[in-house]
PDB file of N, CA, C and O in Angstrom:
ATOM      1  N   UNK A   1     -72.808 123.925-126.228  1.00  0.00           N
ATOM      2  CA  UNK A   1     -71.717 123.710-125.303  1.00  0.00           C
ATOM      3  C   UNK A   1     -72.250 123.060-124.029  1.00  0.00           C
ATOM      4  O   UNK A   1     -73.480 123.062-123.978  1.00  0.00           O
ATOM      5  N   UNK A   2     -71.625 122.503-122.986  1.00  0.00           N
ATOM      6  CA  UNK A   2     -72.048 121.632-122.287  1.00  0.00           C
ATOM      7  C   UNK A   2     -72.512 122.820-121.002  1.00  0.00           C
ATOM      8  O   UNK A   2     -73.305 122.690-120.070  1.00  0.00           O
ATOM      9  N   UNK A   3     -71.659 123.975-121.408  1.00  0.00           N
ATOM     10  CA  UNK A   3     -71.843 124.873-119.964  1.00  0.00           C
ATOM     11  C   UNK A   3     -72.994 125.147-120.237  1.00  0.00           C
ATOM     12  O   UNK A   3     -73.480 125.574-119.190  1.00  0.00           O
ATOM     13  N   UNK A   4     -74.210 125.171-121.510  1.00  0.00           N
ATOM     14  CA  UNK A   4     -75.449 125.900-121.576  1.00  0.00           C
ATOM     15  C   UNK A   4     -76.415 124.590-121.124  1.00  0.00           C
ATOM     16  O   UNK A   4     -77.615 124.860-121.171  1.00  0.00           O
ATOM     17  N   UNK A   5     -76.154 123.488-120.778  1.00  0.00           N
ATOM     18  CA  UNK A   5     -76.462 122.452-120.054  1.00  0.00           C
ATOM     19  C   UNK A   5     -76.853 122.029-118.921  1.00  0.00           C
ATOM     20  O   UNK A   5     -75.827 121.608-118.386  1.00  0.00           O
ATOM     21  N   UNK A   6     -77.662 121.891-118.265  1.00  0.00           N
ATOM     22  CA  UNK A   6     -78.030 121.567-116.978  1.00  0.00           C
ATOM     23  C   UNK A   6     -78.935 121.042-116.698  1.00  0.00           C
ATOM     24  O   UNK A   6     -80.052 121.553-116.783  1.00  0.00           O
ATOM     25  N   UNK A   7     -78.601 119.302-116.081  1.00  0.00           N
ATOM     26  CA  UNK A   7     -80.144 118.930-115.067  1.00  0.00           C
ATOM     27  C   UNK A   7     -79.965 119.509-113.941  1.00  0.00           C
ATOM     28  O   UNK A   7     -78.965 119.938-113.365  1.00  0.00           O
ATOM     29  N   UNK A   8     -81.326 119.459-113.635  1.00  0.00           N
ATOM     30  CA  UNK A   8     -82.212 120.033-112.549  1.00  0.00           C
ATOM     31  C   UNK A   8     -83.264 118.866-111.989  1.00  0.00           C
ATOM     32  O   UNK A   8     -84.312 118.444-112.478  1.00  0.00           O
ATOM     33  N   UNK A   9     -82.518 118.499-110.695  1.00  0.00           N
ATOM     34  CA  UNK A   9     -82.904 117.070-110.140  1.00  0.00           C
ATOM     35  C   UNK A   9     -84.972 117.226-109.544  1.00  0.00           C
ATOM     36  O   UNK A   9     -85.135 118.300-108.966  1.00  0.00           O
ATOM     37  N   UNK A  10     -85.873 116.653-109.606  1.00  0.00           N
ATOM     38  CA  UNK A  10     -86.825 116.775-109.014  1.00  0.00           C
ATOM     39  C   UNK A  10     -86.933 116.651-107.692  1.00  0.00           C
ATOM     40  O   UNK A  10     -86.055 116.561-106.834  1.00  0.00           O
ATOM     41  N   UNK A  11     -88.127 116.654-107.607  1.00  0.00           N
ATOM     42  CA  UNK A  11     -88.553 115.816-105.930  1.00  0.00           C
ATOM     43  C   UNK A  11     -90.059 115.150-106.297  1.00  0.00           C
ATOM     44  O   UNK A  11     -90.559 115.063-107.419  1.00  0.00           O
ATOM     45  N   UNK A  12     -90.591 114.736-105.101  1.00  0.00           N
ATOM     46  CA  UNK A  12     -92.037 114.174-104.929  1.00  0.00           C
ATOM     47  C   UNK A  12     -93.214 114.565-106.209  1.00  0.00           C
ATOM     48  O   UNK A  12     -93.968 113.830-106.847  1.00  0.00           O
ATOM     49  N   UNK A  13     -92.966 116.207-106.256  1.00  0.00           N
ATOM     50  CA  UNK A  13     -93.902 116.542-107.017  1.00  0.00           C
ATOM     51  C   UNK A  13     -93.435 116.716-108.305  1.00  0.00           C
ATOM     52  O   UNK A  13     -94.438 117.072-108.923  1.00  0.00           O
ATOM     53  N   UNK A  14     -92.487 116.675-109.093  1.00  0.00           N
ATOM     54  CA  UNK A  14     -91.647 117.557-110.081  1.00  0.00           C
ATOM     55  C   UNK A  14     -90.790 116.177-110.748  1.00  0.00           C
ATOM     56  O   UNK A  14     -90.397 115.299-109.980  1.00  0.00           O
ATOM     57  N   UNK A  15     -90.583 116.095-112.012  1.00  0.00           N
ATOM     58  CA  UNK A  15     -89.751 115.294-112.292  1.00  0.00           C
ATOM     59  C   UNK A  15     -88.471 116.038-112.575  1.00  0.00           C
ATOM     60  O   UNK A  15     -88.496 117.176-112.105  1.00  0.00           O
ATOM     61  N   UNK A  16     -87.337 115.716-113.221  1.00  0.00           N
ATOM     62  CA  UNK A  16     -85.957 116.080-113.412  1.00  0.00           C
ATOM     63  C   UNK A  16     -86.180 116.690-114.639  1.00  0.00           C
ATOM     64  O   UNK A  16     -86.938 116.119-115.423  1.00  0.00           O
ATOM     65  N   UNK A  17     -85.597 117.875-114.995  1.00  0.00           N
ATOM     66  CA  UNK A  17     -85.422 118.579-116.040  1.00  0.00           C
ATOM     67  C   UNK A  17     -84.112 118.824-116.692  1.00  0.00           C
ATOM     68  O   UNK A  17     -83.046 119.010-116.105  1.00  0.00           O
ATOM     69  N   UNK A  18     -84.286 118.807-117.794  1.00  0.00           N
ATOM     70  CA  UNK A  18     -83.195 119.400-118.357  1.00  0.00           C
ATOM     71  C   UNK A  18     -82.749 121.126-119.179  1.00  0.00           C
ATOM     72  O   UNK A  18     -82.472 121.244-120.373  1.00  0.00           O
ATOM     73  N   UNK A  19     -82.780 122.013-118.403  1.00  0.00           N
ATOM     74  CA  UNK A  19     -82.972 122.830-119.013  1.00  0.00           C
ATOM     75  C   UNK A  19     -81.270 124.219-119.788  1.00  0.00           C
ATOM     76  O   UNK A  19     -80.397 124.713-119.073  1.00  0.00           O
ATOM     77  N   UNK A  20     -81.410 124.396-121.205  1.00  0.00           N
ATOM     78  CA  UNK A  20     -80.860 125.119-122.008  1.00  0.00           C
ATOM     79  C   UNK A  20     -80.946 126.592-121.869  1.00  0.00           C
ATOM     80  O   UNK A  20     -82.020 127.194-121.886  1.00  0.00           O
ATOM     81  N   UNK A  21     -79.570 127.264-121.705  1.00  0.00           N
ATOM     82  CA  UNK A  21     -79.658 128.707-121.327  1.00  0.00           C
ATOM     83  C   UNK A  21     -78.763 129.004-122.539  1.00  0.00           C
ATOM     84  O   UNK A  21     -77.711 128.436-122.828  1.00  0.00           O
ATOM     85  N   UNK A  22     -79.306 129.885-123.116  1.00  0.00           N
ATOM     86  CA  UNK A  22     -78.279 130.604-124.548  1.00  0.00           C
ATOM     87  C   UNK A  22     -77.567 131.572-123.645  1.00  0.00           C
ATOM     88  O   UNK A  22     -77.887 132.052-122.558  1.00  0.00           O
ATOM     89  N   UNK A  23     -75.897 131.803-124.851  1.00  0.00           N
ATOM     90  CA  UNK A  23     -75.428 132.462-123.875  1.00  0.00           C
ATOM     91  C   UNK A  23     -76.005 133.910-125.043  1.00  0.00           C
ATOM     92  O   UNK A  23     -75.479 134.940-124.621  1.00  0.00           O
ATOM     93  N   UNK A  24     -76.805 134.176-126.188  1.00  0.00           N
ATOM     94  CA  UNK A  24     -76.614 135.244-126.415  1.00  0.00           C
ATOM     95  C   UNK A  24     -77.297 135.050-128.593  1.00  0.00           C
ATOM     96  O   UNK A  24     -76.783 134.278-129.402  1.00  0.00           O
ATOM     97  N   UNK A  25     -77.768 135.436-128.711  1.00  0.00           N
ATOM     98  CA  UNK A  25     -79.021 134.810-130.084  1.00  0.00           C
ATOM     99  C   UNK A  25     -77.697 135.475-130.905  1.00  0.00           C
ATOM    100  O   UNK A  25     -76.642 135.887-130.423  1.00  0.00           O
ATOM    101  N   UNK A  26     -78.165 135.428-132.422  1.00  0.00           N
ATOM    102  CA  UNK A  26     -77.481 135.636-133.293  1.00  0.00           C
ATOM    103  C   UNK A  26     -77.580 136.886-133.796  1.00  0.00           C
ATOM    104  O   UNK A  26     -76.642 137.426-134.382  1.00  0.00           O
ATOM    105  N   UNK A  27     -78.795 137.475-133.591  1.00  0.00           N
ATOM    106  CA  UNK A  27     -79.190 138.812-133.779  1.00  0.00           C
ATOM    107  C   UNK A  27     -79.102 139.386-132.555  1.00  0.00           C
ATOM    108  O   UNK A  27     -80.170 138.888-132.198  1.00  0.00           O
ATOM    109  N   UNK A  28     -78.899 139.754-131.985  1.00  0.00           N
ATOM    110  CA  UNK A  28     -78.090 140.453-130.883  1.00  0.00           C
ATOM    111  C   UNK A  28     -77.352 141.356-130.878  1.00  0.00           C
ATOM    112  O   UNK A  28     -76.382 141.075-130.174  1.00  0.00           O
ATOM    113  N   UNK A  29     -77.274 142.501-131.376  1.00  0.00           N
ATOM    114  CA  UNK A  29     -76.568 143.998-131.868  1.00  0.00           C
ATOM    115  C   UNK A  29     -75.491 144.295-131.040  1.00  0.00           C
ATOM    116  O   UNK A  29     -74.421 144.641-131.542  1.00  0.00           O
ATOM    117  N   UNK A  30     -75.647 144.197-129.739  1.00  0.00           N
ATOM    118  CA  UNK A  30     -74.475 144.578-128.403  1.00  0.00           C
ATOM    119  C   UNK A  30     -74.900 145.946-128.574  1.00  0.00           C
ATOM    120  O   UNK A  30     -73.917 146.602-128.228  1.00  0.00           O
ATOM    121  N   UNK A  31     -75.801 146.729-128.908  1.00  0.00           N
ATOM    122  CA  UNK A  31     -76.138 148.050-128.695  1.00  0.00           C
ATOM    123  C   UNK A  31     -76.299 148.232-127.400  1.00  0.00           C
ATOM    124  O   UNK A  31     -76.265 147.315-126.579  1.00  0.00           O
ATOM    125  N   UNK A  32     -76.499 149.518-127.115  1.00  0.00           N
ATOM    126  CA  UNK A  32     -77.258 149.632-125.549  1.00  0.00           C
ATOM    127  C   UNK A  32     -78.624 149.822-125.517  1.00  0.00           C
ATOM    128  O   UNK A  32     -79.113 150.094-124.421  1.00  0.00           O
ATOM    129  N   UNK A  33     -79.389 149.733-126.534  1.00  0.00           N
ATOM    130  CA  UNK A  33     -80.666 149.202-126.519  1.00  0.00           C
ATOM    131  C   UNK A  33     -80.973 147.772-126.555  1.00  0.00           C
ATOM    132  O   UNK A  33     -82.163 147.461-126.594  1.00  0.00           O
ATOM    133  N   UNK A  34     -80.217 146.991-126.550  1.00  0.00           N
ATOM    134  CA  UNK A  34     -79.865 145.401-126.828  1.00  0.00           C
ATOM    135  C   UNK A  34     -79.489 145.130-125.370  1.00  0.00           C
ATOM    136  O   UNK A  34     -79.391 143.925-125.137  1.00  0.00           O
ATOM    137  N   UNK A  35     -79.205 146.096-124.118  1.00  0.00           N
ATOM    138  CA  UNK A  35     -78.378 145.369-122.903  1.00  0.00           C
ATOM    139  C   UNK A  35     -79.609 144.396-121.889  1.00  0.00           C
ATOM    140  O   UNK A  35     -79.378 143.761-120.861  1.00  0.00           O
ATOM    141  N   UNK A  36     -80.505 144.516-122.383  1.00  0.00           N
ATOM    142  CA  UNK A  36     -81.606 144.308-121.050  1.00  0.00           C
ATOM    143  C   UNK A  36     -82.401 142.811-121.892  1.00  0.00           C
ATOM    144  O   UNK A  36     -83.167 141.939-121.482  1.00  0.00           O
ATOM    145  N   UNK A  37     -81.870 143.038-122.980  1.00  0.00           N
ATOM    146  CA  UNK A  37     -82.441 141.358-123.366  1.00  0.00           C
ATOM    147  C   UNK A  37     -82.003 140.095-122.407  1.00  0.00           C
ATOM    148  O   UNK A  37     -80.878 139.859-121.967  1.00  0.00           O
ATOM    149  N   UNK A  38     -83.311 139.293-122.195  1.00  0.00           N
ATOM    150  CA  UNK A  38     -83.069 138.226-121.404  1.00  0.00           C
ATOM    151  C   UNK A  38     -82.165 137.224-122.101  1.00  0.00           C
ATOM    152  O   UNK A  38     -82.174 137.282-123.331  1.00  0.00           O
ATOM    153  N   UNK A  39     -81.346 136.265-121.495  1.00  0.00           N
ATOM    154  CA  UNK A  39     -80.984 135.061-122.455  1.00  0.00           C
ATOM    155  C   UNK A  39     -82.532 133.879-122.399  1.00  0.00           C
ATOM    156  O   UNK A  39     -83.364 133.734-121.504  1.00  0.00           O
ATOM    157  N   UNK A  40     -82.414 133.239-123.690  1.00  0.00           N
ATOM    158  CA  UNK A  40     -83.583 132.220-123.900  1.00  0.00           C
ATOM    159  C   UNK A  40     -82.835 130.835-122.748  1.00  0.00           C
ATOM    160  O   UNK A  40     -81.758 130.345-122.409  1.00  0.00           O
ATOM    161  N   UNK A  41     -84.463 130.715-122.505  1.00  0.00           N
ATOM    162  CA  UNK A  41     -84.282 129.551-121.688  1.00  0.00           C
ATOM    163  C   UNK A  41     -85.374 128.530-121.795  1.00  0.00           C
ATOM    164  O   UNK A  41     -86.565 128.794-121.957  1.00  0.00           O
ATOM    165  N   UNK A  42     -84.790 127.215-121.675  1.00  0.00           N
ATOM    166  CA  UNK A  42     -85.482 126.275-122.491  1.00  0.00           C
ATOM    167  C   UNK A  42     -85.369 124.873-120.894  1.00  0.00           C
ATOM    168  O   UNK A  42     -84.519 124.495-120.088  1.00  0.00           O
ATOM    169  N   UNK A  43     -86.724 124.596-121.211  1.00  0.00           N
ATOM    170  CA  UNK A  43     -86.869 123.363-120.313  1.00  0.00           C
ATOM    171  C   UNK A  43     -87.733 122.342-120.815  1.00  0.00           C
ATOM    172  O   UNK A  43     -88.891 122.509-121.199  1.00  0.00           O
ATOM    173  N   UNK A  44     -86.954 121.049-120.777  1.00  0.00           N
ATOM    174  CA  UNK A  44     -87.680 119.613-121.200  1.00  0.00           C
ATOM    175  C   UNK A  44     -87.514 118.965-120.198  1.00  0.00           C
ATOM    176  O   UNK A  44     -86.472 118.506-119.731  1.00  0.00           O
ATOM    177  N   UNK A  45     -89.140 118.877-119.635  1.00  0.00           N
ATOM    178  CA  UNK A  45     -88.921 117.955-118.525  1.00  0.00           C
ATOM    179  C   UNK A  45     -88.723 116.346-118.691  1.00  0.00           C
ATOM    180  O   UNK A  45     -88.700 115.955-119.858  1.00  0.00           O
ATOM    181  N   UNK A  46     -88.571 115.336-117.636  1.00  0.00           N
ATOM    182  CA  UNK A  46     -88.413 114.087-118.021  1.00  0.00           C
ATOM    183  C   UNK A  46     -89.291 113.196-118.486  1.00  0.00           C
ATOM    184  O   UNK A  46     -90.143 113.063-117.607  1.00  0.00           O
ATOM    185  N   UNK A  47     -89.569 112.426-119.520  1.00  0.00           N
ATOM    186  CA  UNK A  47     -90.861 111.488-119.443  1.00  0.00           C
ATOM    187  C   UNK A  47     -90.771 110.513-119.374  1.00  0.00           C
ATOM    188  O   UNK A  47     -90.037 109.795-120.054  1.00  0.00           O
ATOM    189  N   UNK A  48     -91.793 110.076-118.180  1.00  0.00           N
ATOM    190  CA  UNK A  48     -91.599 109.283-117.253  1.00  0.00           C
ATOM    191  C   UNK A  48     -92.671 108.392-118.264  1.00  0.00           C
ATOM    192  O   UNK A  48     -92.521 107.222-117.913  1.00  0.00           O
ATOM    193  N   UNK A  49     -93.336 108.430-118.988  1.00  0.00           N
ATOM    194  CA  UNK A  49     -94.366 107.501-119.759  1.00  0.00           C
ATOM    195  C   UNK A  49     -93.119 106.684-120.907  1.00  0.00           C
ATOM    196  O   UNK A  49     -92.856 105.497-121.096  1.00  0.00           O
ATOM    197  N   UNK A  50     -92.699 107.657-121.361  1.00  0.00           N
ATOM    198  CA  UNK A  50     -91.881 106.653-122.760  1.00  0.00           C
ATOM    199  C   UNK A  50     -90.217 107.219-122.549  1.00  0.00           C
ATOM    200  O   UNK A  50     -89.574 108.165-123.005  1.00  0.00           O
ATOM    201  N   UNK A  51     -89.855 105.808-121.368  1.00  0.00           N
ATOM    202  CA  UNK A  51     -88.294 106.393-121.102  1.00  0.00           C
ATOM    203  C   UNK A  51     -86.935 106.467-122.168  1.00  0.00           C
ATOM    204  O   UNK A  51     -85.929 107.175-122.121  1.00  0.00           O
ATOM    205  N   UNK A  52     -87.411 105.320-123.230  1.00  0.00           N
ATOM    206  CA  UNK A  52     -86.874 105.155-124.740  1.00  0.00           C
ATOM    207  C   UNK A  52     -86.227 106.294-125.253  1.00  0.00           C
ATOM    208  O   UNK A  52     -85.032 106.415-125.523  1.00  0.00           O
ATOM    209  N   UNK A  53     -87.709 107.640-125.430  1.00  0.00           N
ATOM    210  CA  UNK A  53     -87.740 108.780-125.620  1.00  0.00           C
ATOM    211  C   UNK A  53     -87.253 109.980-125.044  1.00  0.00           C
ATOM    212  O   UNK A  53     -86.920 111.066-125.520  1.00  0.00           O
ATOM    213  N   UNK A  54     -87.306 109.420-123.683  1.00  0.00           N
ATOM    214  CA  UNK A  54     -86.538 110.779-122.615  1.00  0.00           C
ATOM    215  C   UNK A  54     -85.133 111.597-122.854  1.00  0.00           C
ATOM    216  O   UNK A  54     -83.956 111.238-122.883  1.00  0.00           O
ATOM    217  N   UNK A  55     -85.569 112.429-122.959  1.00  0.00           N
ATOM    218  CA  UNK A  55     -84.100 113.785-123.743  1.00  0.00           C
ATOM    219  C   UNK A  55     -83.630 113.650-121.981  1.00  0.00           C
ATOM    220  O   UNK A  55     -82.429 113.385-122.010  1.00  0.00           O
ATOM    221  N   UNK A  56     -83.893 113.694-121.145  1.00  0.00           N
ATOM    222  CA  UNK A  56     -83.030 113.793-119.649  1.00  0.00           C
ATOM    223  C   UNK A  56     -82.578 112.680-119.460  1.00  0.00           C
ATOM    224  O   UNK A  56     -81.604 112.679-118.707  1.00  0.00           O
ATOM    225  N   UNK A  57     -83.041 111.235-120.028  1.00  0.00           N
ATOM    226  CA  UNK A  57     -82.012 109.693-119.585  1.00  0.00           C
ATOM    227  C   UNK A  57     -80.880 109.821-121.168  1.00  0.00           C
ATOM    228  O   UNK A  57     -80.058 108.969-121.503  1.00  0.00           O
ATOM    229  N   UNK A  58     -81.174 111.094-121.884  1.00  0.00           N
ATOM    230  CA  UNK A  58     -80.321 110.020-123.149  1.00  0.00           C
ATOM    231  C   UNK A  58     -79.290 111.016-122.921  1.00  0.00           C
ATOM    232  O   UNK A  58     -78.131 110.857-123.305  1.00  0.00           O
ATOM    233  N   UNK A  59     -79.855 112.419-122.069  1.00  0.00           N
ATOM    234  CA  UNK A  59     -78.590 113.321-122.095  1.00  0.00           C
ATOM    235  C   UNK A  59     -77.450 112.998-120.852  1.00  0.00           C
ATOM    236  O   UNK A  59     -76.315 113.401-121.110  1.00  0.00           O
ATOM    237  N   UNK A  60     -77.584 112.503-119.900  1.00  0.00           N
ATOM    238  CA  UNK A  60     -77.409 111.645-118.818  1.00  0.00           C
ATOM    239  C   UNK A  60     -76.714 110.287-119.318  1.00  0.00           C
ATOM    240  O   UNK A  60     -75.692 109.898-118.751  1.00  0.00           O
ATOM    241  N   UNK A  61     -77.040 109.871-119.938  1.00  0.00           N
ATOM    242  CA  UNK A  61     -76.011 108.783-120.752  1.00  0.00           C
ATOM    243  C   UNK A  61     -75.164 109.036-121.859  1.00  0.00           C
ATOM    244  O   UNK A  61     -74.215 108.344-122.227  1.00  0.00           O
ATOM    245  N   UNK A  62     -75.582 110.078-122.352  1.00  0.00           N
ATOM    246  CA  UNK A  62     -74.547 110.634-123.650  1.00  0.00           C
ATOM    247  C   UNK A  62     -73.243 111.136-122.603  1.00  0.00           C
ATOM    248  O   UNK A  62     -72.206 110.494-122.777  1.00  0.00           O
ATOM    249  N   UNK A  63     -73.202 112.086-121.666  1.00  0.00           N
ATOM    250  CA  UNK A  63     -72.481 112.411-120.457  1.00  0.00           C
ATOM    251  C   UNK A  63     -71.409 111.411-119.838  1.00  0.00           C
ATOM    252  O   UNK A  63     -70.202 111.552-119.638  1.00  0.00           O
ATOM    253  N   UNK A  64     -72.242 110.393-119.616  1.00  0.00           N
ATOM    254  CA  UNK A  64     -71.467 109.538-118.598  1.00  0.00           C
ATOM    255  C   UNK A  64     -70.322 108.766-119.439  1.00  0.00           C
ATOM    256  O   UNK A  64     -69.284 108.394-118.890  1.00  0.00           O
ATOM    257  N   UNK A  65     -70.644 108.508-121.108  1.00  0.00           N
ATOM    258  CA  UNK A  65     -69.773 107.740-121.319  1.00  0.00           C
ATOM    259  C   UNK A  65     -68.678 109.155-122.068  1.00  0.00           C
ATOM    260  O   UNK A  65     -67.860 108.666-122.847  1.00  0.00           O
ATOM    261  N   UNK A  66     -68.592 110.252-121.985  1.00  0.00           N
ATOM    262  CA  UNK A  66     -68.122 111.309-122.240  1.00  0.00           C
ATOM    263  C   UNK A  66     -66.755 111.147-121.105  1.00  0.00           C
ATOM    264  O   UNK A  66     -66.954 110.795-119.943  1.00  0.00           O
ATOM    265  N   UNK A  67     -65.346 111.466-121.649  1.00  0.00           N
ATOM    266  CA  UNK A  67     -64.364 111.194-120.926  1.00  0.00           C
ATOM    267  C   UNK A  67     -64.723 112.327-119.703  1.00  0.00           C
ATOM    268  O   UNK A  67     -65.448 113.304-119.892  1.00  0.00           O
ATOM    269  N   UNK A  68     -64.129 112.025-118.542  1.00  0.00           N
ATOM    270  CA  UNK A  68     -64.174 112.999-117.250  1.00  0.00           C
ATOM    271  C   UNK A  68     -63.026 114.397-117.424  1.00  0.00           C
ATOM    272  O   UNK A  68     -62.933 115.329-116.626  1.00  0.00           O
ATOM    273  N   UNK A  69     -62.525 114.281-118.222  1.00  0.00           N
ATOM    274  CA  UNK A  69     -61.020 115.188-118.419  1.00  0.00           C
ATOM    275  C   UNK A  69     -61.761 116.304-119.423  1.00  0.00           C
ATOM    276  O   UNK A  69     -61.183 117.379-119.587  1.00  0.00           O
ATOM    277  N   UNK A  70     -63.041 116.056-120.100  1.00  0.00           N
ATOM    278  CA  UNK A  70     -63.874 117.099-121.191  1.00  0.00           C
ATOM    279  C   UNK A  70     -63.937 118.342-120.504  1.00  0.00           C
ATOM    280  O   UNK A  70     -64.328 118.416-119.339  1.00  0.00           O
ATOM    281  N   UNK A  71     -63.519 119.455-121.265  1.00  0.00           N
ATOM    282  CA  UNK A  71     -63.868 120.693-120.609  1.00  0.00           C
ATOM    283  C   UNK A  71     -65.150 121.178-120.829  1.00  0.00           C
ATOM    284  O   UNK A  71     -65.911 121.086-121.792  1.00  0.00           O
ATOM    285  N   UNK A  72     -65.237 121.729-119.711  1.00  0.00           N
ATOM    286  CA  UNK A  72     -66.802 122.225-119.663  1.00  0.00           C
ATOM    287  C   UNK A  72     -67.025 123.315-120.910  1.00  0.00           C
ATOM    288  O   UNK A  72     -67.775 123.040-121.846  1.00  0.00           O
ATOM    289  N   UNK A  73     -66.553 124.138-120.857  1.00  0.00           N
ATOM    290  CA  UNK A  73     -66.794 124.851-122.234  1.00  0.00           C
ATOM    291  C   UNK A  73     -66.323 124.238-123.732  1.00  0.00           C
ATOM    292  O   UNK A  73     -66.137 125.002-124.680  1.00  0.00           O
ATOM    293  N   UNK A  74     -66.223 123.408-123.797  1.00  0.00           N
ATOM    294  CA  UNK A  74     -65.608 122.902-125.133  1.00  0.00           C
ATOM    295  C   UNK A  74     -67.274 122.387-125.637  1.00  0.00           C
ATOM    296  O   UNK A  74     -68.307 122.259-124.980  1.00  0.00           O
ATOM    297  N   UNK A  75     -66.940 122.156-127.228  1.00  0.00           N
ATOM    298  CA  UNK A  75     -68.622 121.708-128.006  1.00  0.00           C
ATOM    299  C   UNK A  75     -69.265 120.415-127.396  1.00  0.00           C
ATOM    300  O   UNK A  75     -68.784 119.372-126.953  1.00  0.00           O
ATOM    301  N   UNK A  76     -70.242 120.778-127.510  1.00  0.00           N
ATOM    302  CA  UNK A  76     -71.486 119.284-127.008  1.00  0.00           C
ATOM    303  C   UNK A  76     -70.716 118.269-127.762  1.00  0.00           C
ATOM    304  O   UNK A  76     -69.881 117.668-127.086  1.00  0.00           O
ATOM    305  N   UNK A  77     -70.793 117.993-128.815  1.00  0.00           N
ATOM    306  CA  UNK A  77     -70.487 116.858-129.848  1.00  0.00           C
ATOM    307  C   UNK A  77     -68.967 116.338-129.793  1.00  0.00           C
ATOM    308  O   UNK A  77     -68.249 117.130-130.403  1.00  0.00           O
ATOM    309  N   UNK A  78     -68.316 115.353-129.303  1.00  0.00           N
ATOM    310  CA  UNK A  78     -67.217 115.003-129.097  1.00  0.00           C
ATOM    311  C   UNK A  78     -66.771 113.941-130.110  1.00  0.00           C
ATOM    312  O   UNK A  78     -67.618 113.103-130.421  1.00  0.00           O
ATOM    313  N   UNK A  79     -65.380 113.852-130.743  1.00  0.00           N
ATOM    314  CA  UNK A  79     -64.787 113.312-131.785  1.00  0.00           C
ATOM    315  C   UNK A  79     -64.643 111.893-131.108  1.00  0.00           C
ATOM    316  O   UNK A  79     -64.433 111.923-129.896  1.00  0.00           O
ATOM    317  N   UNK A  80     -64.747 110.328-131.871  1.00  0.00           N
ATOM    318  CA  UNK A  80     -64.359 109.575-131.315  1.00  0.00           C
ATOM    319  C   UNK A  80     -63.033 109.247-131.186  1.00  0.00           C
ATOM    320  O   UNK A  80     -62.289 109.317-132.165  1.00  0.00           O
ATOM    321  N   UNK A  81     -62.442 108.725-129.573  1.00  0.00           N
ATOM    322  CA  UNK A  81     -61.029 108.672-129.665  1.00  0.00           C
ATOM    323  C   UNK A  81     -60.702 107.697-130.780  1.00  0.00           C
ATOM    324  O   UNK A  81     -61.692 107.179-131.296  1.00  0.00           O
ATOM    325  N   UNK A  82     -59.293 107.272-131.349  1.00  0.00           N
ATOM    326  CA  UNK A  82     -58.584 106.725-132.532  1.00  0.00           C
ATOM    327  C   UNK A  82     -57.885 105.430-131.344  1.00  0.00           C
ATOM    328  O   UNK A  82     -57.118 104.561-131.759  1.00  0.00           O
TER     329      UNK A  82
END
């Protein structure tokens, strides 16, 4: 979903990241021994050597041509309009 989505702009020292927050694994019981699990979190930073390759310019362009009216919680993968 797009809400588990987020760049994370750099500075001087740091390039731009893109980093993935689950909202919750598949094995996940909802017990109350299960309440204190962290959600997984995932970071790919930008590469600045092979921009071709960069998961932060292609996710950044997959986005932009994404209509502005998309809800934020609706699926990553969007149907083409007809």
């Amino acid at each position: 979903m797009f809400a588990q989505l987020e760049v994370i702009e750099g500075d001087e020292e740091e390039s731009c990241q893109l980093r993935y927050t689950s909202f919750g694994e598949k094995n996940f019981g909802g017990g109350l021994e299960h309440c204190k699990i962290d959600k997984k979190v995932v970071e790919q930073h930008q590469n600045i050597s092979k921009l071709e390759r960069c998961v932060v310019r292609l996710y950044n362009k997959y986005t932009g041509k994404c209509p502005k009216d998309v809800d934020k919680s609706s699926c990553f993968y969007l149907s083409p309009k007809k």
